[in-house]
N, C-alpha and C positions, 0 to 999 in steps of 0.2 A: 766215763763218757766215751774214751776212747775204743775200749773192750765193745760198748754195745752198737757204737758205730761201724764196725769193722766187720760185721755179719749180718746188714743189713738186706744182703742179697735175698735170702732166702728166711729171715726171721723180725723181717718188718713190723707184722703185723701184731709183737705183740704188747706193744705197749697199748690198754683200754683208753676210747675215748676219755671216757671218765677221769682217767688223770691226765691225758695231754690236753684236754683243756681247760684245766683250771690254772696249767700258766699261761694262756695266753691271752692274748687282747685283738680278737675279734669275734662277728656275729655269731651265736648258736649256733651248731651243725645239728640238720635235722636227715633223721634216716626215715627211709623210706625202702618198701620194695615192691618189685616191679613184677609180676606173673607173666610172661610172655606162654602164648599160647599156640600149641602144636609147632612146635622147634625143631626145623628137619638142619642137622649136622653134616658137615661138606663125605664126613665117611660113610652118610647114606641112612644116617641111626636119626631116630626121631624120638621126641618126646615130650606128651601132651601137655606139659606146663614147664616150664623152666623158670626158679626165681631166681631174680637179680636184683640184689643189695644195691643200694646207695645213700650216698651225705652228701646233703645240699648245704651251702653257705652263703649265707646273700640272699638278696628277692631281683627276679627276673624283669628288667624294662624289656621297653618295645618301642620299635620304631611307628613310623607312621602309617604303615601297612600292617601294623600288630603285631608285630616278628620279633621273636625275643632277641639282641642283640648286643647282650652283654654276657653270653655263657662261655665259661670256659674247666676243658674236660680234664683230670689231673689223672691218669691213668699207673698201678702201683705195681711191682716188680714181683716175682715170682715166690709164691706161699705165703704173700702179701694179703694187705687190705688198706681199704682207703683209707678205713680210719689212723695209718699209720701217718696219713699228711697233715696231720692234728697236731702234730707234736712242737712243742714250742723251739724247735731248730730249725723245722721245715714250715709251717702253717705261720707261726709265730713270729717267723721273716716275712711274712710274703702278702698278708690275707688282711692283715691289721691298718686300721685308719690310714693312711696317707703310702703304707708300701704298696710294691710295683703291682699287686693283686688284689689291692683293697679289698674287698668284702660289703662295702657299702658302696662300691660301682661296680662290680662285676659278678657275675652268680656261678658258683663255683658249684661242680659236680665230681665228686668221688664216686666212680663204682667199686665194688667188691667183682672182680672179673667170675667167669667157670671156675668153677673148680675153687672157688678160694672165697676169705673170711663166711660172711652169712646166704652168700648166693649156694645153689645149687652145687654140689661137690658127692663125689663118690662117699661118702664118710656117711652120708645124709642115710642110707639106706642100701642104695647099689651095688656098693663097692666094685668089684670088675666089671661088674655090667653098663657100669655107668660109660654112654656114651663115649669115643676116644675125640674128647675136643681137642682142635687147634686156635692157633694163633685168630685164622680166620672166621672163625667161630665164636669166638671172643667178642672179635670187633664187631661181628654182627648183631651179637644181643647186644652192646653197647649202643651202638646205632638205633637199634629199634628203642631202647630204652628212651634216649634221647626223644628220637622223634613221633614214638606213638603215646607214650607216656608224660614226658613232662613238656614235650609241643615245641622241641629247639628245632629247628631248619638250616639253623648257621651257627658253627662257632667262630666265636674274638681269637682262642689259641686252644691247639690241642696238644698236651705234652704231657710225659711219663717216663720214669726211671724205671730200668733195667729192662726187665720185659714189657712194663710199660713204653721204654725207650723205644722197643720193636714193636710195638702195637703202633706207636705214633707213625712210624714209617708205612705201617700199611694201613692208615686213617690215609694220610697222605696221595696213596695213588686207588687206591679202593674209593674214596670221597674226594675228590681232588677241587671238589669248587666247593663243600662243606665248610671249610674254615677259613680263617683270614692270614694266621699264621701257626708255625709247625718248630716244636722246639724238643726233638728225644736226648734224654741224658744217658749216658753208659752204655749204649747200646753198636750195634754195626750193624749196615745195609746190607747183610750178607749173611746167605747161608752158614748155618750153624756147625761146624767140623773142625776139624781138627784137635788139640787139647780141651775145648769147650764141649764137643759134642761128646767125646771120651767119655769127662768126667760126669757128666749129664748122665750118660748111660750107665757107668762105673756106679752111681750112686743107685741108679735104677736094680740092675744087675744084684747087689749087697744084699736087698732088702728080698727080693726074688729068691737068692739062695738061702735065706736063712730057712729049716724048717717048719718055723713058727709063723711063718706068711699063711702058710694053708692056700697058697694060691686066690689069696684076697681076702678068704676067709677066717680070718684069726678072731678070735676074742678078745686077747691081748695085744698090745701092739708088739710085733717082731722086733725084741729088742736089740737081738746083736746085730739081723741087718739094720736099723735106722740108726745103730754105734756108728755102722761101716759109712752109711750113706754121710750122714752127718761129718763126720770126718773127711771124708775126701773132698768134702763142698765145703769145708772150712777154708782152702787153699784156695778155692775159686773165687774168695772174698774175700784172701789177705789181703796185707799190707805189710811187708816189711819193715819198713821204718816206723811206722804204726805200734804194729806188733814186738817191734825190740824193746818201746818206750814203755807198753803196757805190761812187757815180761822181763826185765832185763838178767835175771840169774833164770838156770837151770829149776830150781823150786819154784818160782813164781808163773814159770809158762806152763811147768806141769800142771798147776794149781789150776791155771785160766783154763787149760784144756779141759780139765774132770768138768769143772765148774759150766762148760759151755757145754760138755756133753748132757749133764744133769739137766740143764736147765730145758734143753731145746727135747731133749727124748720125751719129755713129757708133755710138748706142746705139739705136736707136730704127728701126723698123721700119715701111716706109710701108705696104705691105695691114694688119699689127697695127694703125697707129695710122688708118687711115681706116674700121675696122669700130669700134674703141673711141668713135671720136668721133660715127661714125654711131650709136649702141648708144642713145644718147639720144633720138633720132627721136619716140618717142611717148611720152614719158615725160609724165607729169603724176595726180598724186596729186588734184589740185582735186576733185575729184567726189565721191573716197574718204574724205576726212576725216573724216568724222562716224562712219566705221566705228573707227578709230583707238579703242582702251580704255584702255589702258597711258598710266600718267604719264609725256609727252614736253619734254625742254627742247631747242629748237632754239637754236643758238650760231653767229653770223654776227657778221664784225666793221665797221666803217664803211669801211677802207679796202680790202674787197673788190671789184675789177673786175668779178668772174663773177657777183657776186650785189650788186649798187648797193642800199645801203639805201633811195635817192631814189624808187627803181620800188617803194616801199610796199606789194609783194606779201606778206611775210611779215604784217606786221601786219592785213592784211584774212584771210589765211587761216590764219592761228593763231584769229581768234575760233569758227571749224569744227572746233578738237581741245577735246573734252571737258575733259580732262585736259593741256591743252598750256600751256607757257610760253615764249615768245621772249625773247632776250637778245642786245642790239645793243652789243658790245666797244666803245668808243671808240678812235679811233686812238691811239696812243701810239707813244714809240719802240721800245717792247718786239713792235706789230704786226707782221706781213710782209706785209699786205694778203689775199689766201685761202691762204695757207701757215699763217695765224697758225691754222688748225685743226689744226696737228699741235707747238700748243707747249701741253701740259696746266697747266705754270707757269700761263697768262693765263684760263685759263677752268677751271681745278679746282674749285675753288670750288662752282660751277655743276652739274660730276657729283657731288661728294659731297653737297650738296642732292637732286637726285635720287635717288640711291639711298638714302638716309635717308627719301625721301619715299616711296620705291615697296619699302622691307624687306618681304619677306612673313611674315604672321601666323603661318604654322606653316610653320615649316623640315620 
């Protein structure tokens, strides 16, 4: 459990519906997808249909003006997919009879973001040519999904791990009267650089130099760059103390090593994961904050690699959310270092405060 926790970053998505729910206990998720039509992209690239995946959980009420007003968005982290909030860690805390998401009061939406699980992605066809989406880009077919297809106008809470975590930040000041409350886990209000932007690109770069890329055009997937990529984004979703328990001699971390390269080479797609990684490029919220309405608790833990509590970024740009509160996890042995954003056990706590904080006055 701990091995599969601990590279949750970027290998989310592969646990199948099909077995995360069969341990858990709440409503069918039903997918759906969504055809958005003549899609013009903030780089200027357009294109006449764009699908966008989702899983629904729950049935939709409405107030008294008809307004669905029980939705809430769970947005998933990079090379992800919704269906990875199925799994009886995550969905199986949260979404079940009487916990803080129940599923029988509130209607749950997983998307499959760009670029990622069964929405629209370079892999499909394109490969390079596939538009260069961002962050913002993202959020927008989100939004349109929501509200030209399944007819939300308001969300109860909008929140997501990892890059999810940075999508919620720019739901927040991009829709600032959209939701009621704002909850990103693992994530920072701030431009993407330094060691993070590095290894971002380092993984990019890897896959770029091998000759088997073909410049997007391989056959095969380039396997010694996605050795290289995969490796260097292994450390972006360590965990130390994690990692000592799961390898503690010499032989057993060699072992986890081969065993994680094997596993993930084969699932993972080098043009998919070098637009997904690139999708971050110009991300940064810093400027937007003040726009931010909506009661937000952001939830980062200390032995996170991708977000070091030491670079002091959250706490300088939380005093810029109105309405904002940060919460810094301590390590424990219950953390996974940035995976520990998809164990609701360790930070529940934290969303049932928020949403007690952000009830709205008249249902």
């Amino acid at each position: 459990m701990i091995i599969k926790n601990v590279f949750t970053f970027f290998i989310f998505f592969v646990l199948s519906v099909q077995c995360v729910t069969a341990q858990t206990d709440f409503p069918a998720p039903i997918e759906g997808d969504y055809l958005i039509k003549d899609f013009t992209f903030k780089s200027g690239e357009y294109l006449d249909q764009l699908k966008l995946h989702y899983t629904t959980i729950g049935k939709p009420t409405k107030n008294k003006k008809g307004q669905i007003n029980n939705a809430v968005l769970i947005m998933h982290g990079t090379t992800g997919s919704g269906s990875a909030f199925l799994s009886k860690q995550f969905g199986g805390n949260l979404f079940g009879k009487g916990q803080l998401l129940d599923a029988t009061k509130y209607f749950i939406v997983l998307t499959d973001d760009i670029g990622h699980g069964k929405s629209s992605k370079p892999s499909n066809g394109l490969k390079m040519a596939f538009p260069k989406y961002n962050y913002d880009d993202m959020v927008l077919a989100n939004y349109r999904l929501l509200t030209e297809h399944l007819k939300i106008d308001h969300l109860r809470l909008v929140m997501g791990t990892s890059m999810g975590g940075m999508h919620t930040w720019v739901w927040g000041y991009t829709y600032p009267d959209f939701m009621d409350a704002l909850m990103p886990l693992a994530s920072l209000p701030a431009e993407i650089a330094g060691r993070n932007r590095i290894q971002r690109k380092m993984a990019i770069k890897l896959i770029e130099m091998d000759p088997e890329w073909k410049e997007g055009n391989y056959i095969q997937q380039p396997q010694q760059g996605m050795t290289g990529a995969i490796l260097s984004l292994m450390f972006m979703v360590s965990s130390p103390l994690q990692w000592q328990i799961a390898a503690p001699t010499r032989e057993k971390a060699e072992i986890m090593m081969e065993n994680t390269l094997a596993r993930y080479s084969s699932t993972l797609d080098a043009n998919d994961l070098i637009y997904a990684f690139d999708s971050s490029r110009d991300y940064n919220p810093q400027p937007y904050l003040s726009k931010i309405k909506a009661p937000l608790i952001a939830i980062n833990s200390a032995d996170d690699q991708v977000n070091p509590p030491e670079l002091g970024l959250m706490e300088k740009e939380i005093k810029n959310v109105k309405n904002g509160k940060y919460i810094l996890l301590p390590i424990t042995d219950k953390t996974t270092g940035h995976g520990t954003h998809s164990n609701p056990k360790i930070w529940g706590k934290y969303l049932k405060e928020l949403l007690k904080k952000s009830e709205p006055k008249i249902k």
